[in-house]
C-alpha positions as CSV (number, residue, x, y, z in Angstrom):
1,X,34.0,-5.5,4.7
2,X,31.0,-6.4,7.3
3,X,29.1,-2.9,5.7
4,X,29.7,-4.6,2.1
5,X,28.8,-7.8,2.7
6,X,25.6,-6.4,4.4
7,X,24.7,-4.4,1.3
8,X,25.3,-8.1,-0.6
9,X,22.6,-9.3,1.7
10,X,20.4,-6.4,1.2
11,X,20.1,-6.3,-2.5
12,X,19.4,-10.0,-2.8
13,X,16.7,-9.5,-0.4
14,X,16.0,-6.2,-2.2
15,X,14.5,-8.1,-5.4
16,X,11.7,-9.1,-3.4
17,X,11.1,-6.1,-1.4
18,X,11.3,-4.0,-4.3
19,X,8.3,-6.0,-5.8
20,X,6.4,-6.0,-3.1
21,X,6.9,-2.2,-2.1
22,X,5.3,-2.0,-6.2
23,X,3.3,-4.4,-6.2
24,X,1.1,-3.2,-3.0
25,X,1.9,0.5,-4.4
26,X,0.4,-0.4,-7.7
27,X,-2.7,-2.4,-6.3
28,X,-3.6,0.7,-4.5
29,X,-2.8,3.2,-7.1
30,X,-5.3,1.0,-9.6
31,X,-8.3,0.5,-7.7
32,X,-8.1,3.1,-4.7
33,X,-6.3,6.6,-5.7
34,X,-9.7,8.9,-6.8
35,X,-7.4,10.1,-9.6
36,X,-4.1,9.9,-11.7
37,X,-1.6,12.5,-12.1
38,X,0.3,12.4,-15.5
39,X,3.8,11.0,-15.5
40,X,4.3,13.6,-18.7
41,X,3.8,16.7,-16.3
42,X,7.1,17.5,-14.7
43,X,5.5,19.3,-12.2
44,X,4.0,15.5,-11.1
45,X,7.9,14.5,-11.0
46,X,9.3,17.1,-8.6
47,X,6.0,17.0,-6.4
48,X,6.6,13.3,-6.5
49,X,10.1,13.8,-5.3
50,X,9.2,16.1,-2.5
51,X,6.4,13.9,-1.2
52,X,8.4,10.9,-1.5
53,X,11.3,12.4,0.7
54,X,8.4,14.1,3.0
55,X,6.9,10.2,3.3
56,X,10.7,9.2,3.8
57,X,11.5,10.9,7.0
58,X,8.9,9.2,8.7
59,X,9.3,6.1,7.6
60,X,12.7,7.1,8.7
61,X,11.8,8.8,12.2
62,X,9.5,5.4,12.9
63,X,12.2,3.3,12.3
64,X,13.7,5.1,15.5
65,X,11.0,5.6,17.6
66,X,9.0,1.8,16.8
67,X,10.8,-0.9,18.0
68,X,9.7,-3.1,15.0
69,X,11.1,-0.9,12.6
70,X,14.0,-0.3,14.5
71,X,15.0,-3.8,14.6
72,X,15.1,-3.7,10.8
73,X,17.4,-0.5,10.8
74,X,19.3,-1.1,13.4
75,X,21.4,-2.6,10.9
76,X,22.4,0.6,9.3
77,X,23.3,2.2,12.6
78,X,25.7,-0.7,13.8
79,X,28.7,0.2,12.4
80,X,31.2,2.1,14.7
81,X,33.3,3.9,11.8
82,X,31.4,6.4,9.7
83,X,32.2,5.8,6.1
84,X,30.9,5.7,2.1
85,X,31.0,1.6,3.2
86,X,28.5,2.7,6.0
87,X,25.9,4.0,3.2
88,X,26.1,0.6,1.8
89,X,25.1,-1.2,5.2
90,X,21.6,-1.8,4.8
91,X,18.9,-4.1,6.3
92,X,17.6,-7.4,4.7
93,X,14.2,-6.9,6.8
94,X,13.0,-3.1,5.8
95,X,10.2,-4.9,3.6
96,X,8.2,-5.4,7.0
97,X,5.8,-3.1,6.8
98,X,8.2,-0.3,5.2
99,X,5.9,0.2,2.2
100,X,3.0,1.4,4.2
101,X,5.0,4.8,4.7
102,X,4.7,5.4,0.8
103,X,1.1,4.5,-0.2
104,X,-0.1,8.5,0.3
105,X,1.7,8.9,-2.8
106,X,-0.6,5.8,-4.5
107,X,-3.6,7.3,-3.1
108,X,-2.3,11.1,-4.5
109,X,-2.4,9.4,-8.1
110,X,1.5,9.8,-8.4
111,X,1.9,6.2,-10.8
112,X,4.0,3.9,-10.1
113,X,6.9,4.8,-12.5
114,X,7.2,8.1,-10.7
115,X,7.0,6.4,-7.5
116,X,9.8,3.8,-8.6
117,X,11.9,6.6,-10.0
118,X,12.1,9.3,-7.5
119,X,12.5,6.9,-4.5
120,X,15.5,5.9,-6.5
121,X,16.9,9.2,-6.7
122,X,16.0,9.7,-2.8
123,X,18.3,6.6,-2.2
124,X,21.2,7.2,-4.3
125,X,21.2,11.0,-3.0
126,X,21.9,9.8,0.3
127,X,25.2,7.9,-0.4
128,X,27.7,10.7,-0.6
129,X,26.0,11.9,2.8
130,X,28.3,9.1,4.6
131,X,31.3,10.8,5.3
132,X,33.8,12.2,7.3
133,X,36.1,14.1,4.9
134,X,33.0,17.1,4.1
135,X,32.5,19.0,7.2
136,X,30.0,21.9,6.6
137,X,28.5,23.3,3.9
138,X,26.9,26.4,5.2
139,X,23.8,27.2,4.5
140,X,23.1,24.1,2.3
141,X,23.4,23.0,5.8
142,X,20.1,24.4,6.3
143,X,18.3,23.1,3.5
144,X,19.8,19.5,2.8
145,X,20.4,16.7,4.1
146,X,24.3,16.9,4.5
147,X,27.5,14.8,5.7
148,X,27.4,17.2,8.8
149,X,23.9,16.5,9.2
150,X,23.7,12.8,8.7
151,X,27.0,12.4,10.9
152,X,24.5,13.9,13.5
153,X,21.6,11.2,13.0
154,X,24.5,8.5,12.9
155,X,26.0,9.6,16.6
156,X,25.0,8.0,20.1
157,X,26.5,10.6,21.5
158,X,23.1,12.4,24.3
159,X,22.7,15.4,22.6
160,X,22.7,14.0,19.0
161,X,20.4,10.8,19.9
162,X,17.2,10.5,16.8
163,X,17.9,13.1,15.1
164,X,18.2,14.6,11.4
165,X,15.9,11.8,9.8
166,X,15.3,13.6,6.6
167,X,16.8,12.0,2.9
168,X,17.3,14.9,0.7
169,X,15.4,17.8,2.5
170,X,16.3,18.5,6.3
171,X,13.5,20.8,6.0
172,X,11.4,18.3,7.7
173,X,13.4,17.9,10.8
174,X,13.0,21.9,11.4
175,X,9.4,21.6,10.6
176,X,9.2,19.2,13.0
177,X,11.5,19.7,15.6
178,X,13.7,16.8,15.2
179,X,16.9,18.6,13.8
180,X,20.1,19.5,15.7
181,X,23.2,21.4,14.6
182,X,26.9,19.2,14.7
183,X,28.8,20.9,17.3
184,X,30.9,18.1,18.8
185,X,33.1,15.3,17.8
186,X,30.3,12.5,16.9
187,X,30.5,8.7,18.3
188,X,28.7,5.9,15.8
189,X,27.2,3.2,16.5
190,X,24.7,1.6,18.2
191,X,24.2,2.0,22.5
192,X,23.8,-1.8,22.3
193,X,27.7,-3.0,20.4
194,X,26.6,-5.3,17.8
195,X,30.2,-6.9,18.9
196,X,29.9,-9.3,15.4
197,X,31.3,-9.6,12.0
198,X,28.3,-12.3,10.8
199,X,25.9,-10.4,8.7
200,X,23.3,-13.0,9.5
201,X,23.5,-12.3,13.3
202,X,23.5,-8.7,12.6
203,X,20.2,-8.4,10.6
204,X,18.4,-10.3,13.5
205,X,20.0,-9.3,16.8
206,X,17.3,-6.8,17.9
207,X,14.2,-9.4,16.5
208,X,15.6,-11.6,18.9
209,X,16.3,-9.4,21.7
210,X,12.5,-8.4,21.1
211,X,11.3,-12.2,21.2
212,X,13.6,-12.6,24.4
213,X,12.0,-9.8,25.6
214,X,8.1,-10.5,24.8
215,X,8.7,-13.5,26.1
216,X,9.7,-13.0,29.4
217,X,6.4,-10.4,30.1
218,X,3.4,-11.9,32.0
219,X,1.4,-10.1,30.4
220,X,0.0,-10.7,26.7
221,X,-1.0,-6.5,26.4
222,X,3.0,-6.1,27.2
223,X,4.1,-8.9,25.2
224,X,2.6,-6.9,22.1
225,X,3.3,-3.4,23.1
226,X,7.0,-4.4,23.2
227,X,7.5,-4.7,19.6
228,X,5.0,-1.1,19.1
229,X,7.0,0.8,22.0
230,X,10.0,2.6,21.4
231,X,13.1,0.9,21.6
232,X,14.2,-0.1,25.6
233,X,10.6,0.5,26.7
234,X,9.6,-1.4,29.5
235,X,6.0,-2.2,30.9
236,X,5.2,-0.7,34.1
């Protein structure tokens, strides 16, 4: 019910992310890509899908490894059972600064309707990827982004910590060295328990643990590091 009521949150927020994700996307496609592919060419489409999912895992990876981003989706990773409800749990902040992962694809001339579309398809692909009940698939296992893979990037467990970032393709986390096999039982969550059912609460617990934090540093080259840093860093 908390994962539900989270994705409530999220797509009323969503409206005006969503026009500002286009609206920026558009701006630049319109006055600063050097040229425009043709949304007739279906080659533009399935270039447009792979790009989109390549621009995806690191917006993804960042939203580990950057404590800004990771406040936003920290909310996604909170939830301690690992379920379809879990796919649904989504932030009501990702529209800080999210969109800059995806302007490549404005500048590459893809237009916006491809833009609009295939990140569409990248999101609802990753739904069924919440589960328990398919364990592995093989050698799709290689290729995709699968339950057994996303159970890995869900797990706190040492071994399992930011990994598997990619959407559709887990191509990208061989290419870049940030994919790991599931070979034991995974544990969800977060290493900080959210320990809350308000939805509120839960999209700004890290912000204010970050303020908290900034705060308290003497220093004002600290104070803005913290939020650039990776999660837990500390000054030394």
């Amino acid at each position: 019910l908390n994962s539900i009521g989270l994705g409530v949150m999220s797509q009323l927020t969503g409206v005006f992310a969503a026009l500002l994700t286009l609206g920026v996307y558009t701006l630049v496609y319109e006055h600063a890509a050097p040229w425009r592919l043709s949304a007739s060419a279906v080659w533009v489409w399935i270039a447009g899908l792979v790009l989109y999912d390549f621009c995806y895992y690191w917006h993804h990876r960042f939203g580990h490894t950057v404590a800004l981003f990771w406040a936003a989706h920290a909310v996604h990773h909170q939830s301690e059972d690992y379920n379809l409800s879990t796919a649904l749990r989504q932030t009501s902040s990702g529209w800080i600064g999210g969109w800059l992962f995806y302007l490549p694809m404005a500048l590459l001339g893809f237009p916006p309707l491809v833009f609009g579309v295939v990140a569409l398809i990248d999101l609802l692909y990753q739904y069924w990827i919440h589960t328990e009940h398919v364990r592995k698939l093989g050698w799709i296992d290689r290729v995709l982004a699968t339950p057994s893979n996303h159970r890995v990037h869900h797990a706190v467990n040492d071994r399992y910590l930011d990994r598997n970032y990619g959407g559709i393709l887990i191509v990208w986390d061989r290419l870049f060295g940030t994919f790991i096999d599931e070979r034991e039982h995974c544990v969800y969550g977060t290493r900080s328990p959210l320990d809350s059912w308000d939805p509120v609460w839960a999209n700004i617990e890290v912000y204010a643990s970050l303020l908290r934090k900034s705060a308290s540093l003497p220093r004002w080259r600290d104070k803005f590091l913290v939020w650039l840093k990776p999660p837990g860093w500390e000054p030394l």
